[in-house]
Structure formats: structure tokens, C-alpha cells
N, C-alpha and C positions, 0 to 999 in steps of 0.2 A: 504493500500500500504506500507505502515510504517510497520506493522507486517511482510511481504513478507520482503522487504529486510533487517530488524534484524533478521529474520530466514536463511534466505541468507548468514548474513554475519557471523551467529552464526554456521552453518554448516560449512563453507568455513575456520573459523577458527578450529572449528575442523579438518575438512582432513587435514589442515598445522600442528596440535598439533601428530595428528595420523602420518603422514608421519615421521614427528621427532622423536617420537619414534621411529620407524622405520629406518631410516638412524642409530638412536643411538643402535640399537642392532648388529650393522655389524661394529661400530665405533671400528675400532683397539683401544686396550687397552694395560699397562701394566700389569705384574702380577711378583709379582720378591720376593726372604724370606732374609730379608734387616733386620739389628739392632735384630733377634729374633722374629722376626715379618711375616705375610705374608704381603704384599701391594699390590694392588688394583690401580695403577693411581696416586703410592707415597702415600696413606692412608692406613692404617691398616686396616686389615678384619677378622674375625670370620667365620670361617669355619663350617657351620654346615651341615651335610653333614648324605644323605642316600644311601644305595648300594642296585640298581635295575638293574637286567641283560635284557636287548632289549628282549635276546634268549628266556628269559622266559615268555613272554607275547605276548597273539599277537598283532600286529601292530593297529590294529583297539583302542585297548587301552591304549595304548602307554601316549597319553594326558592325561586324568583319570587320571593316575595312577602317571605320574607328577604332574600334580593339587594336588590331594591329598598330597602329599610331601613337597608342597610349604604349602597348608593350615596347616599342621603340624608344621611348622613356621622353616622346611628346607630352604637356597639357594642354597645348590650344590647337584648334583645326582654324585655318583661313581660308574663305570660298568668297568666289565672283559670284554675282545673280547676274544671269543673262537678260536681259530687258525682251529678247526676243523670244525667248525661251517659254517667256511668261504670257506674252501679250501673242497669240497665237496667228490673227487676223484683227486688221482694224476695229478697235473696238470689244476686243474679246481678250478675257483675260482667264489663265488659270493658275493655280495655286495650291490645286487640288490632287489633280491625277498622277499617280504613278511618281514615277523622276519628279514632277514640279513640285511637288509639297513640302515648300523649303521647311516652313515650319515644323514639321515633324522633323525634317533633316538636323535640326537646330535643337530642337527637344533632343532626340535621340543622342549629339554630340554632350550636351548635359547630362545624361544620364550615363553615361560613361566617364564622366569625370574631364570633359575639355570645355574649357572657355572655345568663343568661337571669337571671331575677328570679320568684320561683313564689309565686304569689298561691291558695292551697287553700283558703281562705274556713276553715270548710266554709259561710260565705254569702256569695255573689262581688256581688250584685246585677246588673251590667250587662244590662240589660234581656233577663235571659235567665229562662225560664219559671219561676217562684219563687226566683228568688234562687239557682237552683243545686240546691236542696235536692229532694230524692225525693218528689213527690204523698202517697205512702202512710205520710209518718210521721203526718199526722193523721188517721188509723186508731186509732191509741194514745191512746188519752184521758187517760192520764199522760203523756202526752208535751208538752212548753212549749217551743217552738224557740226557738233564741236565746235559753234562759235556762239560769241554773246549776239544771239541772232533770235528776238522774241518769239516766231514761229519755232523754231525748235525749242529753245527752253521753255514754251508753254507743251509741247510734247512728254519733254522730261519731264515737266511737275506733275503731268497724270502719273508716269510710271513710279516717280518716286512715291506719290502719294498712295500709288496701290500698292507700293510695295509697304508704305509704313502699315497700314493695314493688315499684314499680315504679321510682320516682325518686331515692332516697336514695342511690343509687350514682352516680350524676349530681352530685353535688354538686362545689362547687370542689375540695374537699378530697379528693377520692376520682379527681381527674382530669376530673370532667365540669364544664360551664360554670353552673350554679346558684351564684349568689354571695346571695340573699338569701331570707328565704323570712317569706309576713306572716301576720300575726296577723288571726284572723278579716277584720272591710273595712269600715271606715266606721261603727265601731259606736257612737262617740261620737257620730251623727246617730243611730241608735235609741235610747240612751241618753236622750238631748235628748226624745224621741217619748213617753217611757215612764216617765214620773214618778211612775207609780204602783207603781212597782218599785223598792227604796231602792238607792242607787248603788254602797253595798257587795256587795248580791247582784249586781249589773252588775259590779263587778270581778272577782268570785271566779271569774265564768261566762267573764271574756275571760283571768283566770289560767288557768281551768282548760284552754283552747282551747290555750294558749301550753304546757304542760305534756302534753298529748296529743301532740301537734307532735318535743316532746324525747323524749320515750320511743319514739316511732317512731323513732326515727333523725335527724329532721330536728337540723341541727346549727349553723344559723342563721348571719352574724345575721340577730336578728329584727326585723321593722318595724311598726307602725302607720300606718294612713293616712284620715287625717281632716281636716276643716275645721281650720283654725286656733281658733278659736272653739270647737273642739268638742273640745280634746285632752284636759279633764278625764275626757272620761267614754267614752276611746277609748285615751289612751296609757294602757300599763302596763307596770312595770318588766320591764326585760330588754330592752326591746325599741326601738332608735327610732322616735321619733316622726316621721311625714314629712306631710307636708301636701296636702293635694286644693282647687285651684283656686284658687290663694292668690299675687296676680301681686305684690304688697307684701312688697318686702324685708326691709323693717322689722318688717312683724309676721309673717313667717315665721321672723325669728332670735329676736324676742320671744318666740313661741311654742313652738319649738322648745328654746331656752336655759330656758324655765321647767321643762319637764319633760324635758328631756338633762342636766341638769347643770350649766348654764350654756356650753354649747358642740358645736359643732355636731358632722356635716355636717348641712348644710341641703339637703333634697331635696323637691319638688312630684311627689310621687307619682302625679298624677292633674293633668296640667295640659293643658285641651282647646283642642284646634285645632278643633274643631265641634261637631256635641251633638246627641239623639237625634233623634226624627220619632216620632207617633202618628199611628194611622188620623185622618182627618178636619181635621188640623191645617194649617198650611202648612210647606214643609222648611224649616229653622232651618239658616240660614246665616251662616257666621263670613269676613270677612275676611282673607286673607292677611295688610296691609301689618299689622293689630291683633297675630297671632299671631307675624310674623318680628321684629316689635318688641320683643315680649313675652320670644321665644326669646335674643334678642340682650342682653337686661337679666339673664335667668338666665347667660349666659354670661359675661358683661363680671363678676358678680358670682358664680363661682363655684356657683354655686346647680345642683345634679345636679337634672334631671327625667326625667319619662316623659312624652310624648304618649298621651294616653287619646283618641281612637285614631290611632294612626300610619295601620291599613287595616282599617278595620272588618267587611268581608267580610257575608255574609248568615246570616237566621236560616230556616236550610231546616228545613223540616216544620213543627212546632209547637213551635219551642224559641223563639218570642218571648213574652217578657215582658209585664208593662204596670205602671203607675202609677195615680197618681189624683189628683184635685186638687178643690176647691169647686165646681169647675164641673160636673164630670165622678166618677162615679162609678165608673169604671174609665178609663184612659187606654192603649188597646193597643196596644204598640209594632208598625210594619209592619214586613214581612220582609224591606224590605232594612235593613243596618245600616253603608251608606255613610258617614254619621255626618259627612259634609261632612269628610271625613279628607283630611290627604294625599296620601294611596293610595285612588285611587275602591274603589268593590266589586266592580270587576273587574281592579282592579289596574293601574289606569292611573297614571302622574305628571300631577299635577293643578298647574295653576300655584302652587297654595299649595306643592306638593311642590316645586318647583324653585325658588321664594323661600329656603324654608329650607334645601334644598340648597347653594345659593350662599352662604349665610349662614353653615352649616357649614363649609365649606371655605376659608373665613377666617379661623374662629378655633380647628377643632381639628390638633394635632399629625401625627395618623393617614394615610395617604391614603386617599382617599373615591372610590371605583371608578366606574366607569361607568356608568351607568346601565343594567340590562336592557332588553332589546326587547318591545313589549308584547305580550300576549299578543292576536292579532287577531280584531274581531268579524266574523262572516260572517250573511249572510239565510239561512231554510233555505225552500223550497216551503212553500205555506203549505198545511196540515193539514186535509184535505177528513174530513171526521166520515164515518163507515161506521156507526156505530150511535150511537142515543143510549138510555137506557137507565131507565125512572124509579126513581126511588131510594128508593120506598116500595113495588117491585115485589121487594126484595131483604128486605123483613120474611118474607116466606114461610121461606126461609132460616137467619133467624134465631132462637135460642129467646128469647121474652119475659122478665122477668124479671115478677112480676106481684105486687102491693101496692096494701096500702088508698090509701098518700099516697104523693106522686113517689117518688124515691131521689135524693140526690147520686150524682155519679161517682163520687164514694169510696165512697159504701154499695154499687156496681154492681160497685166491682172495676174500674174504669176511668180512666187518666188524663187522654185527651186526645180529642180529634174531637170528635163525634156523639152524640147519643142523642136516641130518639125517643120521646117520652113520647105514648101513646094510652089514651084514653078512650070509651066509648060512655056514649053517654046514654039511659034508657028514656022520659025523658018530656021536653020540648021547652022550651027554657029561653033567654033573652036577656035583655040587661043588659052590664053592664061585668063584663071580665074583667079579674083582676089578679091580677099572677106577681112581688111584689115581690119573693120571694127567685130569681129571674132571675140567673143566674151562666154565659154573660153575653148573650145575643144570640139569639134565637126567631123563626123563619118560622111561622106560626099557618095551621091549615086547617081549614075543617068539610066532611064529606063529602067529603075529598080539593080540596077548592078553596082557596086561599090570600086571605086575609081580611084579615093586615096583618101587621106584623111589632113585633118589643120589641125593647129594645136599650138596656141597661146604660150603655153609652157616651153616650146621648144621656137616660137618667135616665127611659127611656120602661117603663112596667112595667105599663101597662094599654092596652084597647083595646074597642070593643062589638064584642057577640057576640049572633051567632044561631044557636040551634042546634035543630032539627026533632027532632021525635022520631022516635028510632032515630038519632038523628046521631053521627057520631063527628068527637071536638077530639083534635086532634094540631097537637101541638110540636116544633118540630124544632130543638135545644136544640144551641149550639154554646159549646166553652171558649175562649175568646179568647186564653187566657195569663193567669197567675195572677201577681197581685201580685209585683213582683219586691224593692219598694223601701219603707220604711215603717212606721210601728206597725201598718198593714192589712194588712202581713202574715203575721198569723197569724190571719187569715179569709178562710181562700184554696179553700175548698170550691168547687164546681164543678158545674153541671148546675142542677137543681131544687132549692132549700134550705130550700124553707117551703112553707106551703100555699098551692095555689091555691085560689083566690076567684070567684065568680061574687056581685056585689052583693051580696061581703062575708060569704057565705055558703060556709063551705069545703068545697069539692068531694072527696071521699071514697069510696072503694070501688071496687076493679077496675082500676088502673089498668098500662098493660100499657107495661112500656120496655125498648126494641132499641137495644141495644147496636152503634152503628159509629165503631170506633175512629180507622180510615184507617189503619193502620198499617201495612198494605199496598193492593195495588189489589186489589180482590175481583175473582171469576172472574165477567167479564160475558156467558161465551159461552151461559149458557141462557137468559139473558134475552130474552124481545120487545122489540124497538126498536120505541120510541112516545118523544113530545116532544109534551107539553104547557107551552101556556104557565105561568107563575106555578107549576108543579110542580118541585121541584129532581132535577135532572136530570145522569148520567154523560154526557159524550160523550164516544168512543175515534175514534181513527183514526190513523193515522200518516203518518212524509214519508221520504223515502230521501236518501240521500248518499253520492255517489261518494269521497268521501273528507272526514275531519274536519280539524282544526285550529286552530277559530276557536271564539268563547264566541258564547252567542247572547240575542238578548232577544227576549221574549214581548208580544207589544203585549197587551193585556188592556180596553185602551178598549171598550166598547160591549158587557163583559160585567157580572156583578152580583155576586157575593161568592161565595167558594172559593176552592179550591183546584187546583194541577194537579202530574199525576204525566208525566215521563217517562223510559222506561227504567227505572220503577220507582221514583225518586228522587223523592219529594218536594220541592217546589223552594218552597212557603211557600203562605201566603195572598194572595189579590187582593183587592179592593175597589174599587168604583165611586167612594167618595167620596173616594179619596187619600190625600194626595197622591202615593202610586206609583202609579202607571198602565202597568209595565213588570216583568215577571220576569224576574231573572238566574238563565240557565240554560248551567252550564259545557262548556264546550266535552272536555273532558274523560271527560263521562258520556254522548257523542252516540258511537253508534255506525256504521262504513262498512256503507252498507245500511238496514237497516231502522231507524227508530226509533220506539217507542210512548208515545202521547198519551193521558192520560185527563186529562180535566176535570171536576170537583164544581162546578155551577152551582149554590147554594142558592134564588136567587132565580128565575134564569131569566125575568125577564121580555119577555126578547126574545132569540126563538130564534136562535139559532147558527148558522152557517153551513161557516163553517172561522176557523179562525187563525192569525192571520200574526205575523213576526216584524219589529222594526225594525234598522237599521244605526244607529252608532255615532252621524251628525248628527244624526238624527232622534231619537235616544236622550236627546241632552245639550238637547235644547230640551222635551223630558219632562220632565225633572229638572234 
């Protein structure tokens, strides 16, 4: 009887010790940067801190991949809100479904034991499809992004203002884990870009971002994050100043003391353990012993950072971005966003992760937990095709949009996939074609036959052409991802943007474009199954599974550019010339029983058979 109520009373204290924790995670706090210092409740805190996007991960993982963070011997996670992410179609907003539901993102980071850091741009950059920002603000011909331009920052104030709506209870102060919240992102590198914009109208515009921010509710403090080099024309009063990729102690206190006051803290807001990957590049890899080094000198000197990125996770559908450079006139980031992270993109611990883990737990205070179990890869049967389906057999379907010269996707109404620009011709014409305004990438056909391809990427904007009379030129005109980074980013149009050319001579009259967005899988079932070569082509089929639990990868070797859907999820773009040759597809989204495959082969030139998937070795010698 004795055993019974010590166990009684030994439980009974526990739910009292559980409960109190509990109350104590919703316990309003302070969080204030006092003396040089950040403070915590009047006590000083060390900010160690990793940068994971919600957007990139799906929801089901969310925890994992927190955990992991914490056992790394992290307490803060820092995340961007994509503006576009959120704001789905003019006027439509969500905050709810799946991946969007920062909120709970935010909760669940609290409930694990991390302050969060909220980065709302409204321009995040991170190689996500424009910088975050909506396709449809450049619709508005008064509209100047990123400028103190009232059409757009009355744009911004809705977003910010939906966004306070969901988060501003969150905050330290109100009980939830948000201790810092930033100022636009990096904008002393567009400032740098944009000289032909006087630096007071650049202040007014990153005043006025910091001033939308406070009337929603956001309650700060606020931060800046830039180059050292760049904090002229990126710090602005109110707010600290933190630094992006700045491993000199010296001139991050230089930096920081000129425009705080003469006194810190000193925080590297953006300090990288790896760095992005474009199509066609090689993957850009960073060292451990460079990064546990680098970690160890911010430590020994007090110096707060974030990992940009701790676990970079993937850019599923069309939410990657892209760049540019002298070489390259658009640079498009691939869909995985690995990012040579500590935390692979399927949420592995990666030797760099258990360097700095080990590093951690030598010199912070906290204890640093165990490390979670990974989440395991499995093969599935490989995918025997039942139809394939052509893709210009689905124009019947669709109504035309019809005009003298192309359209952009914005004049179409359209943000992302597809569109099929058609022409006929009455009388028979050859010579060089040229599509300089190309945004970004074109499979070229006459009479249904494939002739060659354009491609923005590689600077290619012309090609010869033969066209018979009664012939029909069709373009099959694909967005790769729009400027995410840059003064080019505010010529971020998309599709067709200028006229085409036949030997310089501009082609004009009748021209008919079909709209295929992808934004879901279209209904393949009245389709004729036909597979021609060089045509781009659906393939469906599916594989079964007596039970799930494992992540899976898509070998994509030996096919040509696309995309693939299954279960309906978007899982990113492929490409033959790399360097991923693998899609990460979550175990998560596989369902017991059936699961459905569809593949957009643009190129197709060599037909399909089925597709298999690879196991974890054979994975890591891919990548």
C-alpha cells in the first residue's frame, strides 16, 4: 500500500514539475541589448544561433530538425518569412496550410527550448524565387521595389500587417520565444548596387520598413544585417547593426562601434558553414576543420552568430531563386538547398555537424542533448510508366491567349511553369532566329519537331531556322526562378519580353500562348498515350508500399530537364547538366499502398522506361 501511494505521490509531483514547465514557456520575459550586451530577464546571453527556413521543410519534420539544432548545442533558430510564400495570389493570404503555418513553426521552436530570431524582409533574398517578394507587384507601373516608393510600401504595410497578425503574440514579451526581429536584409549591398538613387532616398525607404514593422506591433529589438563594409548604406538608427560573413574580429567591432555607438554586442548574422549551388556549376564545398575554427574564435571572443545555414532543406516546386554574374546571365539556383550545411537536406548529422557539436559542448554553459535518430532512407520499386502522354496534346484543353507580339507571364496572368508560345506561318521563311528577350530557357519546334533549344543560362538567345510554308514555330518557354539577389532585381519579368526576330526582322501577328502553370498535375486520363522522341512529354505511373517510414531519392540520371510530381507534391526541378542528379522526396508525403508519379520531361530525348530510386551510399557518392 506504501509502494501505491509513493508512486502516487511520485507521479502527482511530477505533473506539478511538468505543468511548471509549462506555464514557464509562455512566462513573459524580457529580452533588451543593455551595457553591449544582449539580456535575457537582466542577465547576459550568448546567442548561438542557426538559420532554418519552415518553407523548406515539410511540416511533418519540423521537430527533427529542431532537435537536431538544439543537440548541436544551438539555442536560437533564425528564419526568413517569404512574403510570397504567404500571400499566394493577389489578395489571398495563408498562414495556415501545411509548410505556411509559421506560427506553429514558432511554437514548436519554443517548445524545444530555442528563442527564434524573425527575419520578414519584406526582401529575404536566400535564393528563394525573387527575393520573397509577390510576381504580381510588377503589374503596377508605379510601383519601385525596394524603394521609398508609396505604391510599394503601401504593398509592404499589408504584408507586414498580416504578418503581425499572426506573430506579434509570439514575441519575448508577450510569452512567446521571438527575441529579435530585422530590418529589411542586406540592403547596404543594394544600396552599394544602386548609385543612381541618392542615399538619403535609401535611408528614408529602410526608415520607413523599420517604422511599418513598429506600428504593426513588432516590438523589437531591431537589427541590420550586412557586410561590414556595407553598414553605411544598411545600418539605420534604432536598430543594430550585425554583420554577414565577417570572420575579423577586428573589423567587426570597428564596424559595429562606428554605427552602435561605440559599443557592442557584436553579432555575424549570417556567418556560412557552406554556400549555395546553381544549375550547371560544381557543388561548392566548405570544410569542417575552416568552419569549427572559425566557430571557436567567435566563441573564445564572445562574438553571438547564426549559421546561415544550420539545415538548409529543399526548394520544392518553383520556389528557387537564381542570380547572375559576367558570365552568366541568369545563374539558377537547383532544388536542392543542402547548402553543404551541417544538417544535410534530409536531415542527416554530417561530420561538419558533429565537429561543431563537440566544439559546442566545451564551451557553452547549457547541456546539449543527444542527438536525434535519423530519419531513414529506404528504395521504393522502381516506377514502371502506364502512360506517357505529349504535352502539346493538352493545348486542345486549353484556351489560347492570342496577340500580335508574345506576352510576358505577367501580361498572361501567370507566375511560374510553362507557356507555350505558337505561331503559324503562311509563307516559308529561314534564317536565324533570335529570342533575346528569352526569360529564361526554350525547347524550339517547327511542325511539332524539336530543332534546338535557348537558354538564358548559357547566354544562348539565337538559333537557325527552317520553317515551310504553313509551318508552325512553337516555344516552349520555361521560368527558371527570378532574380533573387541584386540591382537585376527589379527586371525580373518572365516568359517572352521582347520581340522575336527572324534575321532581325520582327515577327508579328497571331500569335497564340497556352498557359501551363504546373500548379497542379493536370487530368491525364483522356489523353492518348504516345512518346515521341525530342517531344516533351508526361509520364505517370506508380509503385506500392506495404508500409512507409523512410525518405527516399529519385535517381534522375539519364533523364533531360523537368520536373516531377508525386502524390501530388511537387518535389523541384531536374536537370541533366547538375550538378544534382538526385531528388529529395520525403518520406513523409509516400503513402501505404499506392503512390502516384508524374514526370514533365521537356527534352525527352531519350525515352523512358521506368524510375528508380537510390539508397543512402549510393546517394552520398552523387553528391
Amino acid at each position: 500500500m506504501l509502494q501505491h501511494k509513493l508512486r502516487f505521490l511520485l507521479g502527482f509531483c511530477s505533473c506539478i514539475f511538468l505543468l511548471a514547465l509549462g506555464v514557464n514557456a509562455q512566462k513573459k520575459q524580457t529580452f533588451e541589448i543593455k551595457n553591449g550586451e544582449f539580456l535575457v530577464n537582466a542577465k547576459p546571453v550568448q546567442i548561438h544561433s542557426g538559420e532554418m527556413h519552415y518553407a523548406r521543410i515539410p511540416k511533418e519534420y519540423w521537430r527533427h530538425r529542431l532537435k537536431m539544432m538544439k543537440a548541436m548545442g544551438l539555442n536560437t533558430v533564425a528564419t526568413y518569412v517569404f512574403w510570397n510564400y504567404h500571400n499566394t495570389a493577389p489578395g489571398v493570404w495563408d498562414f495556415k496550410t501545411g509548410n505556411r503555418n509559421l506560427a506553429e513553426y514558432i511554437k514548436t521552436a519554443q517548445e524545444e527550448g530555442l528563442y527564434v530570431i524573425l527575419r520578414p524582409g519584406p526582401y529575404a533574398c536566400a535564393e528563394w524565387e525573387f527575393g520573397g517578394y509577390p510576381w504580381w507587384l510588377q503589374k503596377n507601373p508605379d510601383l519601385v521595389i525596394r524603394a521609398n516608393n508609396q505604391p510599394f510600401l503601401d504593398s509592404c504595410k499589408v504584408y507586414i500587417n498580416k504578418l503581425a497578425e499572426q506573430v506579434k503574440g509570439l514575441q519575448v514579451s508577450k510569452g512567446g520565444p521571438i527575441i529579435m526581429t530585422q530590418v529589411e536584409n542586406e540592403f547596404g549591398s543594394y544600396v552599394s548596387q544602386r548609385e543612381d538613387i541618392p542615399l538619403e532616398e535609401h535611408k528614408k525607404y529602410n526608415a520607413a520598413i523599420k517604422n511599418l514593422l513598429t506600428q504593426a506591433g513588432f516590438e523589437g529589438p531591431f537589427f541590420t544585417s550586412d557586410g561590414t563594409w556595407l553598414f553605411e548604406g544598411g545600418a539605420i538608427e534604432g536598430a543594430l547593426p550585425t554583420a554577414n560573413g565577417e570572420g575579423n574580429i577586428d573589423n567587426l567591432k570597428k564596424a559595429v562601434n562606428e554605427y552602435n555607438g561605440g559599443k557592442g554586442p557584436y553579432m555575424v548574422a549570417e556567418f556560412y558553414p557552406g554556400w549555395l549551388d546553381h544549375w550547371g556549376e560544381p557543388f561548392v564545398r566548405i570544410g569542417s576543420d575552416q568552419i569549427t575554427k572559425q566557430t571557436e574564435v567567435y566563441l573564445k571572443n564572445k562574438v553571438h552568430f547564426n549559421y546561415y545555414m544550420v539545415h538548409g532543406g529543399t526548394n520544392f516546386g518553383f520556389t528557387s531563386g537564381a542570380n547572375y554574374n559576367e558570365e552568366h546571365d541568369i545563374q539558377p539556383d537547383i532544388t536542392s538547398y543542402d547548402y553543404d550545411a551541417p544538417i544535410s537536406e534530409a536531415g542527416w548529422a554530417t561530420p561538419k555537424y558533429t565537429a561543431i557539436r563537440e566544439l559546442m559542448k566545451k564551451h557553452v554553459a547549457y547541456a546539449v542533448p543527444e542527438v536525434p535518430a535519423p530519419i531513414p532512407v529506404i528504395t521504393v520499386p522502381a516506377v514502371k510508366f502506364t502512360k506517357t502522354v505529349d504535352l502539346f496534346d493538352l493545348k486542345k484543353d486549353i484556351k489560347p491567349v492570342n496577340n500580335d507580339t508574345p506576352l510576358s507571364f505577367e501580361d498572361l496572368n501567370q507566375g511560374h511553369g510553362y507557356v507555350l508560345y505558337s505561331k503559324r506561318f503562311n509563307q516559308p521563311v529561314q534564317g536565324k532566329l533570335q529570342v533575346k528577350g528569352l526569360r529564361d530557357y526554350a525547347t524550339v519546334y517547327v511542325n511539332g519537331k524539336k530543332v534546338g533549344e535557348l537558354n538564358r543560362q548559357e547566354n544562348k538567345y539565337e538559333l537557325d531556322i527552317q520553317i515551310p510554308f504553313n509551318g508552325m514555330l512553337e516555344l516552349l518557354v520555361e521560368n527558371m526562378g527570378r532574380i533573387n539577389y541584386g540591382s537585376e532585381i527589379v527586371h525580373n519579368t518572365k516568359g517572352i519580353i521582347s520581340p522575336i526576330l527572324i534575321n532581325d526582322f520582327e515577327i508579328t501577328g497571331d500569335w497564340n500562348m497556352y498557359k501551363m502553370p504546373f500548379d497542379k498535375v493536370p487530368d491525364l486520363t483522356k489523353y492518348t498515350s504516345k512518346n515521341k522522341e525530342g517531344k516533351p512529354t508526361l509520364y505517370t505511373g506508380s509503385f506500392e508500399l506495404k508500409q512507409t517510414g523512410g525518405d527516399v531519392f529519385l535517381d534522375m540520371r539519364g533523364w533531360g530537364k523537368g520536373i516531377v510530381f508525386v502524390n501530388g507534391h511537387n518535389l523541384g526541378r531536374y536537370w541533366k547538366i547538375g550538378p544534382q542528379q538526385t531528388l529529395y522526396l520525403p518520406g513523409c508525403w509516400l503513402n501505404k499502398g499506392k503512390n502516384e508519379v508524374v514526370v514533365l520531361d521537356q527534352q525527352n530525348d531519350v525515352l523512358q522506361k521506368e524510375l528508380r530510386t537510390v539508397d543512402k551510399p549510393i546517394l552520398e557518392e552523387l553528391q
